[in-house]
N, C-alpha and C positions, 0 to 999 in steps of 0.2 A: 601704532599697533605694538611697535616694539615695548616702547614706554608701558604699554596696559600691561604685558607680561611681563615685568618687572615689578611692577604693581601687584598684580594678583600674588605673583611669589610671595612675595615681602609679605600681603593681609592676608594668604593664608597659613604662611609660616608664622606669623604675630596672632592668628585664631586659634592656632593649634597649640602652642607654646602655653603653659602654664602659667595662669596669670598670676602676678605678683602679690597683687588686693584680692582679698577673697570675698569680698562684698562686690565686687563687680563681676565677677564668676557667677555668684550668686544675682545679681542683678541678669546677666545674659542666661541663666537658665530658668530664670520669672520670665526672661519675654520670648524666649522660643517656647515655653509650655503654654505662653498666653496665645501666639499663633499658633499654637496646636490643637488645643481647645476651641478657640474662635472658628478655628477653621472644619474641625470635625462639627460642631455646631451647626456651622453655614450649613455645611453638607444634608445634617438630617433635619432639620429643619424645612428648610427648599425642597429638599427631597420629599416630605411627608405633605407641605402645602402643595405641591405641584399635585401629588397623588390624591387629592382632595379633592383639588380642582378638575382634574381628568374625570374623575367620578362622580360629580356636578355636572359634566357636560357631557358624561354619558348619559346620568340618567335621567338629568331633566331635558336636558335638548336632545336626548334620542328619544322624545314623548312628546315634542312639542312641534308644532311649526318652526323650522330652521331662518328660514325666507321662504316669504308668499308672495307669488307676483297677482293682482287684479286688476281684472279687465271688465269696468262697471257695465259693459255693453254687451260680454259675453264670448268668449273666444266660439269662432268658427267652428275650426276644427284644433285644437288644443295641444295636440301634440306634434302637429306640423308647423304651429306656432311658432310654439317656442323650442323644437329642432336646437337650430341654434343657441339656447341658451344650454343644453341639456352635452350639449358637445364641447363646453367650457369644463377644462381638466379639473376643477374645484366643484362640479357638482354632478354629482354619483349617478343622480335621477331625478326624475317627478311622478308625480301624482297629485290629480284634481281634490280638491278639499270643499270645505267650507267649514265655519267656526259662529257660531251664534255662544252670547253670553245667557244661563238660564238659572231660574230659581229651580231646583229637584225637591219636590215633597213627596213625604212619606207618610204611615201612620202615625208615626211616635215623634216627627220632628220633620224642619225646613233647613236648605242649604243652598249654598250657592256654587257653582258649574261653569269651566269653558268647556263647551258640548265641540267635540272636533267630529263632522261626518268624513269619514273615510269609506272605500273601495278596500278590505280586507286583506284584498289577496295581494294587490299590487302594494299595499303597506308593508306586506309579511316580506315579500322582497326585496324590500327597501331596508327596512328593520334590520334586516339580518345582515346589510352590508357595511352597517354603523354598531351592530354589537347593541342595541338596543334591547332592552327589556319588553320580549314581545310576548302577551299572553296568549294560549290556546284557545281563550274563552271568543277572541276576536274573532274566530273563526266562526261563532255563532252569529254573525249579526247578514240579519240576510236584507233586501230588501221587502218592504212591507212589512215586515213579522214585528216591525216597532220593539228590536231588544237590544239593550245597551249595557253595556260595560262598564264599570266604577272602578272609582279607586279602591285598597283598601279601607283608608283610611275617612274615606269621603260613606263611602260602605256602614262603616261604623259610629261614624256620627249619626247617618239616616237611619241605623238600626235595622238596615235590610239584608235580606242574604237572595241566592240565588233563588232565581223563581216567583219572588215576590215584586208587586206590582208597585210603580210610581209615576208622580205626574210631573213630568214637563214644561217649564211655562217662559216663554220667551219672546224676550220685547222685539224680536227684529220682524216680529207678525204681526205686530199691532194691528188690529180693525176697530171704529171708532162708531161707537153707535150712541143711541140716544140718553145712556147713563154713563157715557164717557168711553175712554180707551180702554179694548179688554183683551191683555195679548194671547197671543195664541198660544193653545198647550193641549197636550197630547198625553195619555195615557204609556207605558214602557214599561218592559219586562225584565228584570235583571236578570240579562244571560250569564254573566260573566265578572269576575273580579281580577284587578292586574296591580301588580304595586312594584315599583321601584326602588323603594327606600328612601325617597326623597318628599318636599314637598306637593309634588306633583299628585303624589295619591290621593292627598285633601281637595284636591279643586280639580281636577278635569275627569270626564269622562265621555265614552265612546259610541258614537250609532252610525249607521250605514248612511252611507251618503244622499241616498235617495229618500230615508225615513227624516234625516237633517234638514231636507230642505222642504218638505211639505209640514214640515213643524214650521219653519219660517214663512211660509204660505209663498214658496217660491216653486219656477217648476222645476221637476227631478233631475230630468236632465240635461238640463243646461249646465254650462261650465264656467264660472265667474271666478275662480281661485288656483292655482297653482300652487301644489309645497315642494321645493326643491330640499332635496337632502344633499348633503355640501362633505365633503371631504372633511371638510373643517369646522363649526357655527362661528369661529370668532373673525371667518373672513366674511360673514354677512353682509357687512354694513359696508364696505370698496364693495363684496360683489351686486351691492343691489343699485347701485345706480349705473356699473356697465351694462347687467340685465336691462335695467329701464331704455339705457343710448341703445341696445340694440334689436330691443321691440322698437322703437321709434324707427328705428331703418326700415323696418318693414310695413312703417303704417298701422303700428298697432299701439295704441295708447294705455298703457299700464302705469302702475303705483306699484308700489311695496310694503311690505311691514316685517319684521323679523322679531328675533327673541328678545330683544331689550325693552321691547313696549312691558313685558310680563315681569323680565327676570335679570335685567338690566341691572338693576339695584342691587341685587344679590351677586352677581358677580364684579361687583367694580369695588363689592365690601370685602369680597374676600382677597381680589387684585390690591386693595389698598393693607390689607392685613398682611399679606406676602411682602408687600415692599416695607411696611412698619418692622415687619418681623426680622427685615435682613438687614435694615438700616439699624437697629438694637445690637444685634450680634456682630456686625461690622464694626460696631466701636469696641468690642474686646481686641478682637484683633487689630486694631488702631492706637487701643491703649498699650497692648502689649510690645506695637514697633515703635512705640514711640518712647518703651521702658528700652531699647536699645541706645537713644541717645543718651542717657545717662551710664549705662557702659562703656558706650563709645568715649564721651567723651574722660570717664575714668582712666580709660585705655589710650588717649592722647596725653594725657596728665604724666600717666607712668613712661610713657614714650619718646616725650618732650626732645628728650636728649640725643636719643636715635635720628629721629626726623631730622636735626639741625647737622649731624652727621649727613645725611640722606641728603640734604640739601645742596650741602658741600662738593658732595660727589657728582652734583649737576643734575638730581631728579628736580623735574620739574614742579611747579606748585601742583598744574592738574593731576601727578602722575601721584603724589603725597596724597590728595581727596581719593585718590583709585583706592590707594591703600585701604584704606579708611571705608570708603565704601564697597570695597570687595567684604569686610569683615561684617557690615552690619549683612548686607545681603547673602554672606555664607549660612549667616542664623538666621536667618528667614527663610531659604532654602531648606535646612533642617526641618522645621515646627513646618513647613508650610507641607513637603512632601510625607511626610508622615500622616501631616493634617488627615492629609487626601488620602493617604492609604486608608486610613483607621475609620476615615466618615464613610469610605465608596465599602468597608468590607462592614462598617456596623448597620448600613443604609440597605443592601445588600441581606442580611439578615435580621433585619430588626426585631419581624414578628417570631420568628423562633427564640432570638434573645428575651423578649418580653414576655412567652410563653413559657420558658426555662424560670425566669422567676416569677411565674404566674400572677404577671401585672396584664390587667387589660384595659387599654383607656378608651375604648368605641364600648365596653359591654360586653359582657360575657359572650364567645364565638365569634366575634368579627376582630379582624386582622387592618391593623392601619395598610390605606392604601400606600405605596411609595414609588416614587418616577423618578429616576436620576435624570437629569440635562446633563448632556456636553460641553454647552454653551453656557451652563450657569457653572458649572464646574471651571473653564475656561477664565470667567469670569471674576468668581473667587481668586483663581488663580493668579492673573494679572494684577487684579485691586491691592492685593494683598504685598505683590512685588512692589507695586507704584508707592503704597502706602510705607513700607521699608526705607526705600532707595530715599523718599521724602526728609525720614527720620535721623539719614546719616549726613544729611549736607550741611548739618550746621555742624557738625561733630567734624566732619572730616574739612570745613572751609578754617575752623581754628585751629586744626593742625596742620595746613598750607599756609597760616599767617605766622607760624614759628620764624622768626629771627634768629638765625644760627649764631652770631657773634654775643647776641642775648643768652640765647638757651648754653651755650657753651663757655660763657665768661667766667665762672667758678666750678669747672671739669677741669 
């Protein structure tokens, strides 16, 4: 320990000192600027994918089934059921469902629907505890009255608006008569239109639970479906088979489905763009500590003669690498804390910044979402040390193989 602070003395009194070369000055202020860059980069970067992603799983999985547990037989009593599932800290609530896939036609044109029957009121409570995009118009769907809710965007391709009438037609009713299979379909009123922003407004829409299931020629009210709304959707997939082991404890035979059958693919495109996108920006800051060992080792060259001195005096070889490596990792402390100042206070205000110079990259009125991590921040932080500390060990292992009786035979 003693040896390390003798060490750090020496490499930060040799950092601070005015260096001789002014090309290696110039070299250590290219690779603290480059971990500085790199590092405010990482920041906004991560920060804006994250906020992306947040907003993806807001608005499509606060619209969609999270996890559904089914029970082909039909649950009992449904909510003494699955009690226990509902008492697990990762999931907020349930409510009974069902989901049939349908063709919606209209006057002017055909489209295709996942039709979700809901229970309204118990959705609007649920909804609101996930921040979910929940429309007023929900509040219209009653049972019997056959009125259902669209996307916008689903809306607009059928060319319908509120009040105007469309048909239904879904293969989970099939009846099969003597010119073949003729699925069931139903007449429906648009009550209501909802939109999220996302893709969801194209492809789903909404009817009362009880008008859902007598379109599928099943009866009203029975209970074959469960949607738990979750704390989280990305813990889905661990929590649907403890769900399953603990319907089985009770003698109740269930299945699962969650959001990946739908939208799976959309977010492991954007999870792999997140990780593409930091492993790109990770190598400036890789190029930049690794522009340290060519100072470094400039800074052993002009030093040569010191170290053999240093040697002399009984520093050890490790304690001559300290040197050495206190100095690269003095500059990477600089570039690196700065990094983080400049990316946490530009991430912090971005969209006022981009507002000030009236750049907008979502579209005129929308504001990039942003989410700092502590843990991506943390992360940065340490890669960035590790990446450094890396950069100085061959720089500072050839100034620990200096030969004193060498370096000092024409002094």
């Amino acid at each position: 320990m003693k040896n390390f602070g003798v060490s750090f003395f020496i490499g930060y009194r040799y950092w601070r000192a005015k260096k001789a070369n002014a090309f290696a000055s110039f070299l250590t202020l290219f690779a603290v600027s480059g971990i500085f860059l790199g590092v405010v980069a990482l920041i906004l970067v991560s920060s804006v994918m994250n906020g992306l992603e947040g907003q993806l799983k807001q608005r499509i999985l606060g619209a969609i089934p999270q996890l559904t547990l089914v029970n082909d037989a039909g649950f009992s009593q449904w909510q003494q059921d699955i009690a226990v599932i509902e008492a697990l800290p990762q999931v907020l609530g349930a409510v009974p469902t069902v989901t049939t896939q349908a063709m919606i036609q209209s006057v002017d044109n055909i489209g295709a629907a996942q039709v979700y029957g809901i229970f309204p009121e118990q959705e609007a409570a649920l909804s609101a505890k996930i921040g979910s995009v929940y429309s007023d118009a929900f509040g219209t769907l009653e049972a019997n009255q056959y009125h259902i809710v669209l996307g916008v965007e689903l809306a607009r391709k059928l060319n319908v608006n509120i009040g105007d009438k469309i048909r239904l037609l879904s293969g989970d009713g099939v009846v099969y008569s003597p010119i073949g299979p003729v699925p069931s379909q139903r007449k429906f009123v648009v009550a209501g239109l909802f939109e999220t922003g996302s893709q969801v407004d194209a492809g789903v829409a909404y009817v009362h639970y009880q008008d859902a299931r007598r379109l599928m020629r099943l009866e009203s009210l029975s209970i074959n479906e469960v949607r738990l709304y979750l704390t989280d959707p990305f813990l889905a997939p661990d929590l649907s088979q403890q769900a399953i082991s603990l319907m089985a404890q009770q003698g109740i035979e269930v299945h699962s489905r969650d959001w990946r059958a739908d939208f799976g693919q959309l977010f492991a495109a954007v999870k792999m763009e997140k990780s593409m996108m930091s492993l790109m920006l990770s190598l400036i800051v890789a190029v930049a500590a690794f522009n340290i060992v060519s100072a470094l080792v400039m800074m052993v060259v002009d030093k040569t003669a010191d170290v053999a001195v240093l040697k002399t005096q009984g520093l050890s070889t490790q304690a001559v690498m300290n040197i050495f490596i206190v100095q690269g990792l003095l500059n990477a402390v600089i570039g690196l804390s700065s990094g983080l100042l400049v990316g946490i206070l530009l991430a912090l205000n971005l969209n006022p910044i981009l507002n000030q110079f009236g750049v907008s990259i979502l579209g005129t009125g929308q504001s990039l979402p942003v989410a700092l991590s502590l843990e991506q921040l943390s992360l940065i932080a340490v890669g960035t040390l590790i990446i450094t500390l890396l950069a100085t060990l061959y720089p500072a292992f050839t100034a620990a193989r200096v030969q004193p009786a060498s370096a000092l035979r024409y002094e």
